[in-house]
C-alpha positions, 0 to 999 in steps of 0.5 A: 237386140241379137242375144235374143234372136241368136239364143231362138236361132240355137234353140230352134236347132237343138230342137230338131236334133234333140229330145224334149227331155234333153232339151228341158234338162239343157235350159234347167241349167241356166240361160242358153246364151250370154254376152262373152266376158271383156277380153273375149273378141266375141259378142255371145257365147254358150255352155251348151256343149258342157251341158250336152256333155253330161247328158250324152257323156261325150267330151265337150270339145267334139260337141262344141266343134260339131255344134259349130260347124252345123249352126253355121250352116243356117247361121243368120245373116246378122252373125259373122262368126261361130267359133268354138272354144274351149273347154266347151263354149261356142262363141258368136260375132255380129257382122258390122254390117249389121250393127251399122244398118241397126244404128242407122235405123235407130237414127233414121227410122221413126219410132224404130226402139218403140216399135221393136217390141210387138203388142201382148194381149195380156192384161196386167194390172201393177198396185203401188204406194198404197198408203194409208190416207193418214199422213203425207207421203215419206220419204219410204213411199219414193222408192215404191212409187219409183219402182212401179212406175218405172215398172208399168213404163217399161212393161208397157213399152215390151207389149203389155196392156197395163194398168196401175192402181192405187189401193186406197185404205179408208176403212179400219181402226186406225182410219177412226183413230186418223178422224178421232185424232183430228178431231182431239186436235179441233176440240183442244183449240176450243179448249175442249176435252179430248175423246180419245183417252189413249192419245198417246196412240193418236196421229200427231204432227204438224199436218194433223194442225193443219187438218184440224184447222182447214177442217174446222173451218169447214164445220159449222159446230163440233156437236152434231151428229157422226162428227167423227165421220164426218171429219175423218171423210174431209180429212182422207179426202184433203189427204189424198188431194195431198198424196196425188199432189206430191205423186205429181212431183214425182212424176207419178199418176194412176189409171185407177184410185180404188177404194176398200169401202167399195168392197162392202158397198158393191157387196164384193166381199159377200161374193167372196164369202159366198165363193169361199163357202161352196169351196169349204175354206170356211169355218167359224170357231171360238166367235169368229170365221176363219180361213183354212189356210193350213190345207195349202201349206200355211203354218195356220189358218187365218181369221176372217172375220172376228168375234166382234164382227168386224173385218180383217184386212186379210179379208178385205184383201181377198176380196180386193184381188178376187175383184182383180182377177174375177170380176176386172179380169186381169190375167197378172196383178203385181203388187209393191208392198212395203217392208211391213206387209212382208208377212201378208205375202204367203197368206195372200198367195194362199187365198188366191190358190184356193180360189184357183189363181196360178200362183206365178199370175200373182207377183208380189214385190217388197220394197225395202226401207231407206235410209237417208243421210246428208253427208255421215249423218244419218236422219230418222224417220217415225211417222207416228212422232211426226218427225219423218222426211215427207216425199214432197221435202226431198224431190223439193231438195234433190229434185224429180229427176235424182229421186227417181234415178236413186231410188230407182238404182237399186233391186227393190228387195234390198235396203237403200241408203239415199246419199242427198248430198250426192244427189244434189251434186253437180259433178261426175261422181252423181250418175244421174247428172252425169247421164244428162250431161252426156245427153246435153253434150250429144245435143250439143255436137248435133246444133254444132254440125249443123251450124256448120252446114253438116247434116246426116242422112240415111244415105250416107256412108256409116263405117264403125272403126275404132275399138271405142266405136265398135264397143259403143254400138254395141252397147247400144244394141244391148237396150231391148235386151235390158228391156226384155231382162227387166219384163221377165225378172220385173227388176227396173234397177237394170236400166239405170246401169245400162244408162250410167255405162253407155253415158260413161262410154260416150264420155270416154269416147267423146274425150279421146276423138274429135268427133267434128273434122271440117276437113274430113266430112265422111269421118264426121258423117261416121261419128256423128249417126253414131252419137246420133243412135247414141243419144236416141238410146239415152233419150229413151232410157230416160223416157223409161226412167220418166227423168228429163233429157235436157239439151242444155246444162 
């Protein structure tokens, strides 16, 4: 909550003493201000002064020393002491004064942590899962879904007027080998012969039964005309009732379901290729027409359309994010794709600079395959076989609250091993229980005080004395960093610890004091806003984290 302000404060000086070629040379370096290492009887601290010293080749000491001396003269009413240190550090500590009056705000102002944060006039949209309607959801779709929404969450929550979108995939070939598979499997019930010859490339698994059944039902005869069309529109459509169903579970749902077709119905990609042409990123070659990629640092152009005649995905891409960014007028489209579209990343981004889009207004993350095992074993998934772990049957075994916990714990850009055994256990070695427990315990001290005619108010006296006391209320004024952290790197992971390390330090703290003494009622008061602003930051976190905070465990 104070790294920021106290890294504005320094900024602001270095500002009026500084040239900007300085001062641009100073930030290069890395992050102005960090928390100080545990050891350090400090809260931030700075290398400023190392960094001054190359560029004025002046021994860092005597700049940490002046430095200190002259921040203190404007030093904020939020900041006790500037001290420096050697070998060239400048070290700042919070009054107590002011961490008192933050966490009594936080217990007695309402909404204090939702309005910390100012409303931004910047409009992103964040496109997730993004599964072909094909199959149900597995257990990879988790760690995507996780991670966007947690991600809209906690940009909505900094500011930011967000939108989420699911991308719905319902043109292509594998969309007619989806309806042809269905179809192979209505016909074979009947005792009919199949359509598609290469069967061994078709859709297969239980659901494609189902399917093929509820679907069967639904048509009067198997020999009228677009068949195939027919079965594949009722088979996306069941799908995709399936997908927001399991999404649902998950605690997932979005403000737009878009589909591909519309690019071609609403003539979207027309003014695409329109656009395309008057800017000379066209050619047609060999049968086909092709995007000049090469020309923006691409190690080949692209095909567009080919010689058949038919769309590439590429294209509908393009076109998908031209009606993104030009015509619904996002300022920042965020894209979570899977593992397998990590290839399509620098082509995108390509297409986009040449239609003008700074590259920095279009993120795309990857999210990384998961591995699951139960206990040693390891358990494999392939979709095509039919033999995968759906979405549904994990949050079904482990529950919302640990899925989205787990695959949530980790930066998306590295794989994840998801232990259900662990998320299953009732015990401190599974953070997220241990999270809620802590949260379970606070609610619990609060009905407990109050059984007993102790009731906290804004007025009371609050006093932070221990070293336990001191680091806890600390910690707690670290959340709208994290949250700040997370709008800028767009890594959700980052709230999990913070949560797993403030449940810890109440866990410790609360085994080491007696928190409610009879006899002693301003002690009590103390620790319990204390536990009080503890668990209104853990109830917030888990609100980011869209997991439950039970009162009772």
């Amino acid at each position: 909550m104070y790294l920021k302000k106290t890294e504005n404060y320094i900024i602001d000086y270095l500002k009026s003493q500084y040239k900007n070629d300085d001062l641009n040379e100073i930030q290069k370096s890395g992050m102005l201000i960090q928390k100080t290492p545990e050891g350090i009887d400090s809260d931030f601290g700075t290398s400023i002064p190392l960094r001054l010293a190359k560029i004025l080749n002046k021994n860092p000491m005597d700049i940490a020393n002046h430095l200190s001396v002259e921040l203190a003269k404007s030093k904020p009413e939020f900041i006790s002491k500037i001290e420096p240190l050697n070998p060239g550090y400048i070290n700042f500590t919070l009054s107590k004064r002011t961490i008192s009056e933050t966490l009594k705000n936080i217990v007695f102002e309402n909404n204090y942590l939702n309005n910390y944060f100012q409303k931004k006039p910047t409009k992103i949209q964040i496109e997730f899962v993004s599964a072909n309607p094909t199959g149900p959801l597995h257990v990879g779709h988790i760690r995507g879904a996780v991670y966007g929404s947690a991600l809209a969450k906690i940009l909505e929550y900094f500011g930011y007027d967000i939108k989420t979108e699911y991308y719905i995939n319902n043109a292509g070939n594998q969309i007619l080998e989806f309806g042809q598979s269905i179809l192979n499997e209505i016909l074979k019930t009947k005792g009919e012969k199949a359509k598609i010859s290469n069967t061994h490339d078709a859709y297969k698994g239980t659901y494609i039964k189902l399917l093929a059944k509820t679907i069967s039902e639904k048509t009067q005869s198997i020999n009228h005309n677009n068949l195939v069309s027919e079965i594949t529109s009722l088979g996306i459509d069941i799908m995709l009732q399936n997908i927001k169903s399991d999404l649902n579970e998950l605690g997932v749902e979005f403000d737009v379901w878009f589909k591909e077709t519309d690019l071609f119905e609403n003539e979207i990609i027309n003014e695409v290729t329109e656009k395309l042409n008057e800017l000379n990123l066209i050619n047609n070659k060999d049968g086909a027409t092709w995007f000049l990629s090469k020309q923006f640092g691409d190690d080949r152009d692209n095909v567009l359309i080919k010689q058949d005649g038919s769309h590439t995905y590429f294209y509908s891409d393009i076109a998908n994010h031209y009606n993104k960014f030009f015509l619904r007028n996002f300022d920042k489209v965020i894209n979570i794709w899977g593992a397998d579209h990590q290839g399509h990343i620098k082509r995108t981004k390509y297409a986009m600079e040449a239609l003008g889009i700074k590259p920095k207004n279009l993120e795309i993350k990857i999210s990384q395959m998961v591995t699951i095992k139960k206990g040693t074993e390891t358990v494999k998934i392939s979709k095509r076989s039919g033999d995968y772990i759906t979405l549904q049957e994990i949050v079904k075994e482990v529950g919302k609250d640990a899925c989205r916990y787990f695959f949530l714990s980790k930066t998306p850009n590295t794989q994840l091993t998801f232990d259900i055994n662990l998320a299953k256990s009732q015990n401190s070695n599974n953070p997220i229980y241990y999270i809620q427990y802590a949260y379970a315990r606070l609610a619990n001290l609060t009905k407990n005080a109050e059984a007993l005619g102790i009731h906290i108010n804004k007025t009371d006296d609050f006093n932070i004395e221990t070293d336990k006391e001191i680091s806890l209320s600390k910690k707690i004024l670290e959340f709208p960093d994290v949250i700040e952290q997370i709008s800028e790197e767009l890594e959700p992971h980052h709230i999990t610890k913070y949560t797993l390390d403030l449940a810890s330090e109440f866990h410790s703290y609360y085994q080491s004091e007696k928190i409610i003494d009879e006899d002693n009622l301003s002690y009590t008061i103390s620790k319990l806003i204390l536990c009080k602003a503890i668990q209104e930051t853990l109830k917030k976190s888990l609100e980011i984290m869209m997991i439950s905070a039970p009162e009772k465990m």
